[in-house]
C-alpha positions in Angstrom: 38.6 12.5 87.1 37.2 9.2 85.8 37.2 6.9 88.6 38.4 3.5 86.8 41.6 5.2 85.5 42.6 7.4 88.5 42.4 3.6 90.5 44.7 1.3 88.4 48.2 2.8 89.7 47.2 2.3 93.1 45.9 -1.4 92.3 49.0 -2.1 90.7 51.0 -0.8 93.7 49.2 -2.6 96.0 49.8 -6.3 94.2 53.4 -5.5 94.4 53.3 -4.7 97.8 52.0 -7.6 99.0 54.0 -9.3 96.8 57.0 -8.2 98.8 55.1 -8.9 101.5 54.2 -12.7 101.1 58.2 -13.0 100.1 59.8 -11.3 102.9 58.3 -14.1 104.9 59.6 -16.8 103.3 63.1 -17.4 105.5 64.4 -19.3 102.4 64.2 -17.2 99.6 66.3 -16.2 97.2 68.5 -12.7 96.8 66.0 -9.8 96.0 68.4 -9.1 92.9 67.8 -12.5 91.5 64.1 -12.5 92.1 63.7 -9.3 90.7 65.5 -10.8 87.7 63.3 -13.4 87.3 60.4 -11.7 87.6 60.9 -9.2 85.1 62.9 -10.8 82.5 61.2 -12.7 80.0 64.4 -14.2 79.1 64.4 -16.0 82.1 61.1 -18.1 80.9 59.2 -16.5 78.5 56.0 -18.1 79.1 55.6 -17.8 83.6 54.0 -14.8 84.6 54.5 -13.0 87.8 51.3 -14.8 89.4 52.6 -17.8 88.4 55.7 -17.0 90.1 54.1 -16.0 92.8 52.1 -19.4 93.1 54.7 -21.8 93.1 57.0 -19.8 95.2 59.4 -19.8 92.7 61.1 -17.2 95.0 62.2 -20.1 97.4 65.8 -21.0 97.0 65.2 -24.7 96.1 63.4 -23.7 93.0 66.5 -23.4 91.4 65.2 -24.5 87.8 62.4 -22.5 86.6 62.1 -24.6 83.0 61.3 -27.4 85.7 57.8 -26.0 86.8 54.7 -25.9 84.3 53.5 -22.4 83.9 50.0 -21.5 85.4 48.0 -21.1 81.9 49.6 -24.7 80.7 48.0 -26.0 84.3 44.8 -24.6 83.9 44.2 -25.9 80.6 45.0 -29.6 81.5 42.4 -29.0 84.2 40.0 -27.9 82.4 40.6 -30.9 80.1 39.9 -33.1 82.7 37.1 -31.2 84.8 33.2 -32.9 84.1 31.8 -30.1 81.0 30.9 -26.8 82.8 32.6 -27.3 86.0 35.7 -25.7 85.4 34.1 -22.4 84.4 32.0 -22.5 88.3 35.6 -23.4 89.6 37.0 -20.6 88.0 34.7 -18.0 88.7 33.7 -17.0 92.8 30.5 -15.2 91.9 29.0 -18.7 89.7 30.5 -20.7 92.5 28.6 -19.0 95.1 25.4 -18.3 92.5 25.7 -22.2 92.0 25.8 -23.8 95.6 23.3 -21.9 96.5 20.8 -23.1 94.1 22.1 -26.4 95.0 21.2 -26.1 99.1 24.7 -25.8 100.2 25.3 -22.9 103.0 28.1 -20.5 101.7 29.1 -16.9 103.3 26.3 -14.8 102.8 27.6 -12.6 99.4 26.9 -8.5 100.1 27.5 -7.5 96.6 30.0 -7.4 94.0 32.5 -4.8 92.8 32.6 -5.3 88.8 34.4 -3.0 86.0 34.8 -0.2 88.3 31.4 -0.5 89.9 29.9 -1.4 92.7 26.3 -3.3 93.5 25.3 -3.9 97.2 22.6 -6.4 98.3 20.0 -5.2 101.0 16.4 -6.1 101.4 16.4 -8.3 98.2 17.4 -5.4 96.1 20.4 -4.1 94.5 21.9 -1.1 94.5 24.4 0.4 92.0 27.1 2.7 92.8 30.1 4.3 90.4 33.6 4.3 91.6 33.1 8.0 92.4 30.6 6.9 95.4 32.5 4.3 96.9 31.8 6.4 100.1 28.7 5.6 100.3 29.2 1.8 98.3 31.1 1.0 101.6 28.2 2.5 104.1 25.5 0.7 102.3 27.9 -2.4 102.3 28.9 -1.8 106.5 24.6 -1.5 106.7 23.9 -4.6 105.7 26.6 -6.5 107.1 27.3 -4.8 110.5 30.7 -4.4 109.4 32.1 -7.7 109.0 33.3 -8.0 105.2 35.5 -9.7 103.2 36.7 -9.5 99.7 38.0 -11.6 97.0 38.8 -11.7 93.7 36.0 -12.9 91.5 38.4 -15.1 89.0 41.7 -15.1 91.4 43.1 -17.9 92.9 46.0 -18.5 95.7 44.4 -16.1 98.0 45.9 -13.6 95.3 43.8 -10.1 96.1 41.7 -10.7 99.2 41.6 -9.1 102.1 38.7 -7.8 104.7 37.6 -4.5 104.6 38.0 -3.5 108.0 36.6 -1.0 110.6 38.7 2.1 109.8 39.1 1.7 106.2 38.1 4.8 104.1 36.7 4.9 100.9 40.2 5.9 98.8 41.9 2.8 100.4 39.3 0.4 99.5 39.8 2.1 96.0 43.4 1.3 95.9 43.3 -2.2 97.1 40.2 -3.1 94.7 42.4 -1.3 92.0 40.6 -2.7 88.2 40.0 -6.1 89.6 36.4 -7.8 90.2 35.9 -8.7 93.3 33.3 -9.9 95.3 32.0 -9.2 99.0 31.1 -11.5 101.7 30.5 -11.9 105.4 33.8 -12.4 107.3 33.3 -15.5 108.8 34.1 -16.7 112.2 35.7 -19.5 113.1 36.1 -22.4 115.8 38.3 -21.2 118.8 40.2 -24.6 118.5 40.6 -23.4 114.7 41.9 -20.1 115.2 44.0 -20.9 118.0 46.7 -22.1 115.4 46.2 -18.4 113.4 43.7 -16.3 114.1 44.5 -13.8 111.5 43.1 -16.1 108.7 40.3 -18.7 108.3 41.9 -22.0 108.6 40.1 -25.1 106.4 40.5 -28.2 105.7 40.4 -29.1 101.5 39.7 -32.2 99.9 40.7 -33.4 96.4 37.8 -35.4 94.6 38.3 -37.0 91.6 34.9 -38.0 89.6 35.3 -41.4 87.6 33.7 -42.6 84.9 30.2 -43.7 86.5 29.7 -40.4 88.2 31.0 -41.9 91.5 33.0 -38.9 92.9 36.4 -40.1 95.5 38.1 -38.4 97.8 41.8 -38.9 97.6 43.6 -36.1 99.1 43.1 -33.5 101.9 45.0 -31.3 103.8 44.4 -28.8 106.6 45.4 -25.5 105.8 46.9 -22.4 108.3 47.6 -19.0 107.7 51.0 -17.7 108.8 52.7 -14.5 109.6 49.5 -12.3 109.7 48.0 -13.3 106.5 44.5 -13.0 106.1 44.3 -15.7 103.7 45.8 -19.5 104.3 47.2 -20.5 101.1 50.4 -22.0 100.7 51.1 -19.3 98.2 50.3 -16.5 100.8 53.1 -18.8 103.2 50.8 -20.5 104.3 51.2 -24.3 105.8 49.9 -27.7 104.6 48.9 -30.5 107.1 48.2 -33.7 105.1 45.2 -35.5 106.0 44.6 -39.2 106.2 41.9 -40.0 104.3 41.0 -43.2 105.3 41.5 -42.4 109.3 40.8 -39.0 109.0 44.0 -38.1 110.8 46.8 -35.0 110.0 49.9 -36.3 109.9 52.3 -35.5 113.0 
């Protein structure tokens, strides 16, 4: 059986199951009906897709106007229209992000290997090893070796938390599999957090993001930040995932009460 094709079903299942998931926890959604209905009909709003949906919780009840909302792909490109040549692509893309900082100094999670077009390539000993969907048995012992089990994975181009999750102690190769499904992820140490930190949710890693802006003589500004928590579980803490948002005061450094 060829292992790229026997995984997409599963994928596919999985994204709709944690779909359901991130929705069920929002206590002000809408009927299941209607946001099935939106959804799936594209004569609701021909040009949002089901990410974007999912991003900007269009499933909450006060989104009652969809035509309101700019789609994802209309969002992106305005960014990238205003991002500094070359930077939206590293934005865009976990594996030059990570490739990127590095080179630059900055300390990221250490990166175990990558999980591209159905295969697999652990990082050990300076060296990288290939494995084919087939082996993911022994892709996931090579990748518990080298990180004594404490992994995490994300989507190489995803955004919103959309996909990750942490490979934990009891999952078998055949689940991986299935959550993996025919994205590209990437796989990094699970990283551990201030006590203080995790005290709010220790499910997920709770940060704190800043908005920079960089103006026209290459000064670069900070002006917006929020501290972000996980809720319900989650693994992730985006606001997509149900997450919350703290706003930061960027001049005193203080969250708002």
């Amino acid at each position: 059986m060829d292992g790229t094709s026997s995984t997409k079903k599963p994928g596919h299942l999985s994204r709709w199951v944690r779909r359901v998931q991130i929705i069920s926890k929002e206590p002000n959604r809408k009927s299941w009906p209607r946001i099935g209905l939106e959804m799936s009909s594209r004569t609701v709003r021909k040009d949002l897709k089901k990410s974007g949906y999912m991003t900007l919780r269009l499933y909450r009840t006060d989104a009652d106007r969809l035509q309101d909302y700019i789609p994802e792909a209309k969002w992106r490109a305005f960014l990238d229209n205003i991002c500094a040549p070359g930077v939206a692509r590293i934005l865009d893309d976990k594996l030059a992000f990570q490739n990127h900082m590095e080179a630059a100094g900055f300390k990221l999670p250490q990166l175990y290997g990558t999980f591209r077009q159905g295969k697999f390539e652990v990082y050990a000993d300076g060296k990288h090893f290939n494995f084919s969907s087939e082996q993911a048995s022994a892709a996931l012992s090579q990748l518990r070796s080298v990180s004594n089990g404490t992994i995490f994975a994300k989507m190489i181009s995803g955004s919103c938390g959309i996909g990750a999750f942490r490979v934990s102690d009891v999952m078998n190769a055949e689940e991986l599999l299935a959550a993996l499904g025919s994205g590209d992820f990437l796989f990094q140490a699970n990283v551990i957090q201030h006590p203080e930190v995790a005290a709010f949710h220790p499910q997920s890693l709770n940060t704190l993001r800043l908005s920079t802006v960089l103006d026209s003589f290459g000064k670069a500004h900070v002006f917006a930040g929020f501290f972000r928590i996980g809720c319900g579980g989650n693994e992730v803490d985006n606001a997509h995932a149900g997450g919350y948002l703290n706003v930061l005061d960027t001049v005193t450094g203080a969250l708002q009460d």
